[in-house]
TINUDREN-370843 format. One record per residue: residue in one letter; residue number from 0; x, y, z of N, C-alpha, C in turn. Coordinates in Angstrom, 3 decimals. Example, Ala and Ser with C-alpha at 12.3 -4.5 7.8 and 13.67 -1.06 7.14 Angstrom:
BEGIN
NODE lumza pamar       nu       nv       nw      cau      cav      caw       cu       cv       cw
NODE     A     0   13.190   -5.690    7.800   12.300   -4.500    7.800   13.200   -3.300    7.800
NODE     S     1   12.850   -2.250    7.080   13.670   -1.060    7.140   12.900    0.030    7.870
END
This chain:
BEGIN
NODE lumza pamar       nu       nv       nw      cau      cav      caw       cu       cv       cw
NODE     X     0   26.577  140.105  136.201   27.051  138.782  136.559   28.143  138.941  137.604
NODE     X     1   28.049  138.260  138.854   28.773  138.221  139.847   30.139  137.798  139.595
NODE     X     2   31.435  137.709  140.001   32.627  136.681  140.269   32.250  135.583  140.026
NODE     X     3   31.443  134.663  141.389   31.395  133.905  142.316   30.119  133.119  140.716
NODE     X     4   29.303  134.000  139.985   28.598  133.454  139.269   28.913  132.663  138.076
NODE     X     5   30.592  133.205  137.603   30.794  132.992  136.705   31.828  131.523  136.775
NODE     X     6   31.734  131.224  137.613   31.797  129.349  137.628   31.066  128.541  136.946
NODE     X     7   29.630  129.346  137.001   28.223  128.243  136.770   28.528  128.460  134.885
NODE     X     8   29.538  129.471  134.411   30.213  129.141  133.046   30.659  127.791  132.789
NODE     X     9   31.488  127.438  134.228   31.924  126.278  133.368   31.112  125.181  133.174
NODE     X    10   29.454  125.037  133.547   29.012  124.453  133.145   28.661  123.936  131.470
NODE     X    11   29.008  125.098  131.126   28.686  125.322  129.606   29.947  125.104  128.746
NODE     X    12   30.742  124.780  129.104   31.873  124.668  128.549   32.558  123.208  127.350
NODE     X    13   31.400  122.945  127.349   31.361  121.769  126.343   31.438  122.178  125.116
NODE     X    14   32.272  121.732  124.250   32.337  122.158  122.920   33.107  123.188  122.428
NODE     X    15   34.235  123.823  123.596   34.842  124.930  123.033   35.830  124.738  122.851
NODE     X    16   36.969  125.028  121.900   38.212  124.770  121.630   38.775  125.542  123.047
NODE     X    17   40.552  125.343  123.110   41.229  125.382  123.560   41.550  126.916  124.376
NODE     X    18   41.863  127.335  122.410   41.786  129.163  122.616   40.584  129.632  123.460
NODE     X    19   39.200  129.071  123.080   38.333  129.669  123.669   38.369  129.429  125.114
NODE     X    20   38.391  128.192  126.079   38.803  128.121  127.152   39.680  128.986  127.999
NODE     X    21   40.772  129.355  127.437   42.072  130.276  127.777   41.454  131.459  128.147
NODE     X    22   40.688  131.712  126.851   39.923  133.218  127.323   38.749  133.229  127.996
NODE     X    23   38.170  131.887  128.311   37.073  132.180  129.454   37.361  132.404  131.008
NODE     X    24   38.875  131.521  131.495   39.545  131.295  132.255   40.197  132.676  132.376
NODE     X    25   40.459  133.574  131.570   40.733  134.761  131.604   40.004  135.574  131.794
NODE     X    26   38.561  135.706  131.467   37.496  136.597  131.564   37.419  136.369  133.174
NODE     X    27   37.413  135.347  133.812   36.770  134.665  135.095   37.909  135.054  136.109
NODE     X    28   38.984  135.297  135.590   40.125  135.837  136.998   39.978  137.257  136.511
NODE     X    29   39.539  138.236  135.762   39.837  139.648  136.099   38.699  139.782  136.842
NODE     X    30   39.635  140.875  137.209   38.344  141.677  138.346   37.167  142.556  137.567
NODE     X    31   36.491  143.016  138.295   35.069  143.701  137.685   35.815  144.736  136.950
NODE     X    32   37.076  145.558  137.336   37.019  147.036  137.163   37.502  146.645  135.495
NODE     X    33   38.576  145.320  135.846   39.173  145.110  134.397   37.913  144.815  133.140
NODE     X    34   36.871  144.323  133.293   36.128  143.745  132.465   34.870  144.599  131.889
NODE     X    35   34.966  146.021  132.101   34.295  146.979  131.496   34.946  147.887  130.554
NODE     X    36   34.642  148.446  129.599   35.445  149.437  128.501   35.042  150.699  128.819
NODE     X    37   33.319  151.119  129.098   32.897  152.871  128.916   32.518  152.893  130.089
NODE     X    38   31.851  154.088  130.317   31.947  155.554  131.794   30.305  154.500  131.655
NODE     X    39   29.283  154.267  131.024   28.331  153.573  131.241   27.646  152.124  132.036
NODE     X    40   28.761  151.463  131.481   29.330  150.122  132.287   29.580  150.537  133.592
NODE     X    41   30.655  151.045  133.774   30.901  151.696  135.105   30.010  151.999  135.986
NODE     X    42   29.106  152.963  135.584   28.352  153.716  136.561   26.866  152.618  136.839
NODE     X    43   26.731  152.020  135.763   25.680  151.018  135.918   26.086  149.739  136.489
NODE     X    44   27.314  149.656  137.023   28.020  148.240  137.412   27.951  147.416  136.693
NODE     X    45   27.716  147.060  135.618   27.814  146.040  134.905   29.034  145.378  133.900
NODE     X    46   28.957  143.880  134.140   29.726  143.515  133.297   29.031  142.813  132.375
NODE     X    47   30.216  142.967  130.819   29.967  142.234  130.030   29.638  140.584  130.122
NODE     X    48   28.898  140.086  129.187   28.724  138.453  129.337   29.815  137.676  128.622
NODE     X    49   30.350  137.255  128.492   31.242  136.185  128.121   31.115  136.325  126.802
NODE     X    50   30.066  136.081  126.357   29.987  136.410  124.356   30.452  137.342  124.307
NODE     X    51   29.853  138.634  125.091   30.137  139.955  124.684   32.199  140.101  124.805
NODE     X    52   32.504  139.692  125.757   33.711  139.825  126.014   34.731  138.901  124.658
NODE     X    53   33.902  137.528  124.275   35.253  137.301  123.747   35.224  137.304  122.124
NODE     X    54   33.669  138.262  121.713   33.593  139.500  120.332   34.903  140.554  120.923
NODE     X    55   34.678  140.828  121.409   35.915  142.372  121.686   37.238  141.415  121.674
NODE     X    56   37.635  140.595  122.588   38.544  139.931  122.125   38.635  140.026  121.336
NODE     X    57   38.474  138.973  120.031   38.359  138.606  118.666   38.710  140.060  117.600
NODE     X    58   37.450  140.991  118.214   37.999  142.546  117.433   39.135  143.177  117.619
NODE     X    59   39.732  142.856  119.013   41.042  144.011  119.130   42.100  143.008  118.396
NODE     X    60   41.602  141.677  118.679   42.558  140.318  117.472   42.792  141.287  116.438
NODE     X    61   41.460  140.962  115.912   41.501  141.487  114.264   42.383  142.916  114.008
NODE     X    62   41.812  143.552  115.621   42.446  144.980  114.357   44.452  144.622  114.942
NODE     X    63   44.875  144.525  116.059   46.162  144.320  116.323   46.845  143.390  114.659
NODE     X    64   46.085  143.062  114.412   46.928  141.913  112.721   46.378  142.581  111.489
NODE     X    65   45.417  143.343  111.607   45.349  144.266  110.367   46.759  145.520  110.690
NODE     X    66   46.343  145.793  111.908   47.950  147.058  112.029   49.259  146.218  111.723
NODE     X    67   49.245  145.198  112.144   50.453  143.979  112.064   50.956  144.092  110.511
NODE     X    68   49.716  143.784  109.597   49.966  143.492  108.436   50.328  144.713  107.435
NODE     X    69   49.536  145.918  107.764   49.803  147.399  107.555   51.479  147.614  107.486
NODE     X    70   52.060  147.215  108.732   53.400  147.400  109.222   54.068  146.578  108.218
NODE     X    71   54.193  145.679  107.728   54.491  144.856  107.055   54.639  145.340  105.887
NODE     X    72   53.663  145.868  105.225   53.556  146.042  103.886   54.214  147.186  103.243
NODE     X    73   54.703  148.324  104.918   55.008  149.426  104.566   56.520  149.482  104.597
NODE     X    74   57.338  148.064  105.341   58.356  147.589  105.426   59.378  147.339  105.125
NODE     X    75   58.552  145.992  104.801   59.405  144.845  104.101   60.241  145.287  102.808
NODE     X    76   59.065  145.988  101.525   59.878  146.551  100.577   60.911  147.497  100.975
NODE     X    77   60.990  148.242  101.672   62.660  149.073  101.970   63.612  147.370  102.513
NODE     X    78   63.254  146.855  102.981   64.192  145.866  103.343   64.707  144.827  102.351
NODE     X    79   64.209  144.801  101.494   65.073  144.722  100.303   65.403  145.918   99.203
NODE     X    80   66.008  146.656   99.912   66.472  147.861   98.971   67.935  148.411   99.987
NODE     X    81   67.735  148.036  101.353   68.545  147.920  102.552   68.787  146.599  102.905
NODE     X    82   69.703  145.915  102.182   70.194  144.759  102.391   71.346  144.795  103.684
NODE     X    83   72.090  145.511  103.997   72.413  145.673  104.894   72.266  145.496  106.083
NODE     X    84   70.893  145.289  106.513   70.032  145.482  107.829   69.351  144.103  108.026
NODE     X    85   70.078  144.099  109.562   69.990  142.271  110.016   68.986  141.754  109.714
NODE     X    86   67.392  142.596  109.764   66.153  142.310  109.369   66.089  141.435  107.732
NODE     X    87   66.830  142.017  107.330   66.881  141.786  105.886   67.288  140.868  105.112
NODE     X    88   68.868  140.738  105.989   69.443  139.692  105.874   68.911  138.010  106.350
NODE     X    89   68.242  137.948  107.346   67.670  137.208  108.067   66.330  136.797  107.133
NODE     X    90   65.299  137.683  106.762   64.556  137.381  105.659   64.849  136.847  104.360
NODE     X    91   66.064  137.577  103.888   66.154  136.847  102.689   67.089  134.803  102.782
NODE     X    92   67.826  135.361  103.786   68.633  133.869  104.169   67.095  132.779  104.557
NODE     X    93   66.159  133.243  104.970   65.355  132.394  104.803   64.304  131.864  103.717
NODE     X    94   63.752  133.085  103.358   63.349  132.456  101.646   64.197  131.718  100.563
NODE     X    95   65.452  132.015  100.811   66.097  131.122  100.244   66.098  129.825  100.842
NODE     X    96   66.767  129.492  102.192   66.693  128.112  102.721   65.193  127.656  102.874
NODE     X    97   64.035  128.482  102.541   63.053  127.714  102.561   62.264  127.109  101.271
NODE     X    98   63.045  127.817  100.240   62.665  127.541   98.956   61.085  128.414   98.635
NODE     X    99   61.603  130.062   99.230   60.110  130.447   98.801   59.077  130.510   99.619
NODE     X   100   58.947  129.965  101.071   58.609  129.246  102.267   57.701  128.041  101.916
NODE     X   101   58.113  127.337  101.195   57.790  126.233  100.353   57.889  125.233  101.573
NODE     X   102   59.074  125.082  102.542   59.027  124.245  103.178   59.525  125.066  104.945
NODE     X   103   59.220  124.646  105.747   59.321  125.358  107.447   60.813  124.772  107.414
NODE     X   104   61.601  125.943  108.271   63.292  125.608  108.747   63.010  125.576  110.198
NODE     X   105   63.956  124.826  110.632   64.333  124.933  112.251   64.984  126.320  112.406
NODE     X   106   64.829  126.969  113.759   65.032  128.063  114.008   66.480  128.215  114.044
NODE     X   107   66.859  126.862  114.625   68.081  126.640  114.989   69.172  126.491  114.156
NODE     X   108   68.619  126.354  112.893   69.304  125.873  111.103   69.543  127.136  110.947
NODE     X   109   68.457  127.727  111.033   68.433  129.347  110.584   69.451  130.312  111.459
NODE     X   110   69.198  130.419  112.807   70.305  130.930  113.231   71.753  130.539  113.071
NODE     X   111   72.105  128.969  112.742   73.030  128.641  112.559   74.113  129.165  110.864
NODE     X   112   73.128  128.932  110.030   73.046  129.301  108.545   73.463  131.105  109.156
NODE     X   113   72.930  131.542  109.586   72.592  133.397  109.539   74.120  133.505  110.229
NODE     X   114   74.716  132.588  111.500   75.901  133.275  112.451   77.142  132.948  111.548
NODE     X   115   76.972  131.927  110.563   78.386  131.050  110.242   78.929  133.063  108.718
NODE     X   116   78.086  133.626  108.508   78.875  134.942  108.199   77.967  136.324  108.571
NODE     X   117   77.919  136.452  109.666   77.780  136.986  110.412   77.852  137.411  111.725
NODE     X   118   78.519  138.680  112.476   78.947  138.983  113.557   77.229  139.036  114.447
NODE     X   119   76.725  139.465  113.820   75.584  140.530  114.233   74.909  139.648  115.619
NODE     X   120   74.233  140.222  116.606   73.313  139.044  117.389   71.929  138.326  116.279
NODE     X   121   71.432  137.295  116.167   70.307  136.860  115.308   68.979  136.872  116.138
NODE     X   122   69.050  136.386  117.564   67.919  136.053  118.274   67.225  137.321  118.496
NODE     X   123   67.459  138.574  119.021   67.321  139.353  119.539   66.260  139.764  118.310
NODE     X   124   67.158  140.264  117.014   66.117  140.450  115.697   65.334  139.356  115.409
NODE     X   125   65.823  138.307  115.403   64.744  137.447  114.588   63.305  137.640  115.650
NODE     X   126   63.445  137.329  117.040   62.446  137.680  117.604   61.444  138.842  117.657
NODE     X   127   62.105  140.211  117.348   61.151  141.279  117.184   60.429  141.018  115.330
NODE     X   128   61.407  139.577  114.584   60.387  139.294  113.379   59.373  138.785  113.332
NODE     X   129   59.004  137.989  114.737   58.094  137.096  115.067   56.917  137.299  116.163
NODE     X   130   57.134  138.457  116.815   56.385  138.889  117.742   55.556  139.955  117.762
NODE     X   131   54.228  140.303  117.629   53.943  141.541  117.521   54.246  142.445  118.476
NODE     X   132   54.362  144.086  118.230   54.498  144.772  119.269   54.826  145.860  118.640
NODE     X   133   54.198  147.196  119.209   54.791  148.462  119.048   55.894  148.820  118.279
NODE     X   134   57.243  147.995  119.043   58.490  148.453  118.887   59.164  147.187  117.930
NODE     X   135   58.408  145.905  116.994   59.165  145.216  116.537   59.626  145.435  115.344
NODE     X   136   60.321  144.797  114.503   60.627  144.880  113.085   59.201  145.200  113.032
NODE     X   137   58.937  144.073  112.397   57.541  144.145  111.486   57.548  142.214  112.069
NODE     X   138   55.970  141.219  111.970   55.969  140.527  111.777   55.974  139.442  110.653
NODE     X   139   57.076  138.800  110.670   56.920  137.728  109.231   56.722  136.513  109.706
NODE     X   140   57.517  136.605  110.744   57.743  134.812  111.294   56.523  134.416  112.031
NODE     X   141   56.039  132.861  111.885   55.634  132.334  112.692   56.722  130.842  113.232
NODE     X   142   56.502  130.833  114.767   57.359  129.456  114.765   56.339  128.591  115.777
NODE     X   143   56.448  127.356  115.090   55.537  126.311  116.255   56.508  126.177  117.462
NODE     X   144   55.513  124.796  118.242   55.865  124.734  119.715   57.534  124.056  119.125
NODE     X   145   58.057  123.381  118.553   59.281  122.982  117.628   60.377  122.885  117.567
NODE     X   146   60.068  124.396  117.501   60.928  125.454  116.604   60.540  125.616  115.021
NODE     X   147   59.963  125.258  114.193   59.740  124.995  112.732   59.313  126.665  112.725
NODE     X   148   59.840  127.127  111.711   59.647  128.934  110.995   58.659  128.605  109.703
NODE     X   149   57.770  129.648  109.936   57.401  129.710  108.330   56.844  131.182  108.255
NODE     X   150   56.369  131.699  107.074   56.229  132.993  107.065   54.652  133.004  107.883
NODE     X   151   54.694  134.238  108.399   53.955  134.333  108.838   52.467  134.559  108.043
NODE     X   152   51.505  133.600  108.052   50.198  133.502  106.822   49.511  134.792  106.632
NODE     X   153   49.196  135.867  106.663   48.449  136.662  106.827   49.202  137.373  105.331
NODE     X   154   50.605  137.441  105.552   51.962  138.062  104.929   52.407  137.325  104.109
NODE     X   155   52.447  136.130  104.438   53.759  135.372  103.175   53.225  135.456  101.948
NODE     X   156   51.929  135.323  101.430   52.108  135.769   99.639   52.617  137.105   99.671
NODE     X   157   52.139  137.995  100.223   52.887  139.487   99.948   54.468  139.493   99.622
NODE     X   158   55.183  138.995  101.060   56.452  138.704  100.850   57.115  137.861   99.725
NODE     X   159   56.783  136.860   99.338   57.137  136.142   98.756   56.620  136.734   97.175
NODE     X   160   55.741  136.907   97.189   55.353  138.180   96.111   56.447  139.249   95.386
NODE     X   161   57.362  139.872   96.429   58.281  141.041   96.650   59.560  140.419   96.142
NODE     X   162   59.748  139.102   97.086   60.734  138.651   96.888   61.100  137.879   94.973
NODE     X   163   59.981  137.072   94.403   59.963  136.802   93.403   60.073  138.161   92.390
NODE     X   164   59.756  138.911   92.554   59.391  140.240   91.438   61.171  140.572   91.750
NODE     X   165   61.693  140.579   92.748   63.081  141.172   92.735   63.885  140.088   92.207
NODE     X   166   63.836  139.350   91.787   64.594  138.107   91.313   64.667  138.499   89.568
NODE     X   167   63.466  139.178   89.105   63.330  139.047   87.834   63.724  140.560   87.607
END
């Protein structure tokens, strides 16, 4: 499939959510070299079709939030055993103000709640709580367009799991 061909995509574009759009619009600006994975593709010039591309999407999804959640699990429990550590502090100040994550806090409550006894910076950590990546805490947080926090779904029974068992 050409560049120049993959316009006649947007004919077809009826019926797809949002996300899916994003990533067709994404498939359609890389270049050829970006849109192949093996030495086969390559040498045969070919690119993937749009299905094919946004399965692999979807898979490197899946596995980036299975490692996400891995990270998490191997975590969180030292972080309540190291209360000390802004990560920690920041987690538990929020299961509490959320009642459990029973209900979403403003980010802004939360940082406010976290600075009034504390020196520490909050944004800097809370953000590596909310972002995946190599180098972050671990992910717990999710926050809407908002600001509203809640645990991050994949995780929050686990956490909240951890957190109830240490109460008793």
């Amino acid at each position: 499939m050409e560049k120049d061909s993959n316009w006649s995509l947007l004919d077809s574009t009826e019926g797809l959510n949002q996300e899916q759009l994003t990533k067709l619009l994404k498939f359609m600006s890389q270049d050829k070299e970006d849109k192949f994975n093996n030495q086969n593709m390559a040498n045969n010039n070919e690119i993937p079709s749009l299905e094919e591309y946004l399965k692999e999407e979807e898979e490197q999804e899946k596995a980036l939030i299975t490692e996400e959640v891995a990270k998490v699990e191997r975590r969180v429990p030292n972080w309540l055993e190291k209360t000390h550590q802004i990560n920690s502090q920041i987690l538990q100040l929020f299961i509490t103000m959320s009642k459990n994550n029973e209900i979403s806090i403003k980010r802004d409550e939360l940082q406010k709640e976290f600075e009034r006894d504390h020196a520490d910076p909050f944004y800097s950590n809370y953000v590596q709580m909310k972002n995946f990546g190599s180098n972050n805490h671990a992910k717990v947080f999710e926050e809407d367009s908002l600001g509203n926090i809640r645990l991050w779904n994949p995780v929050a029974d686990f956490i909240v799991g951890l957190y109830e068992s240490k109460k008793q």
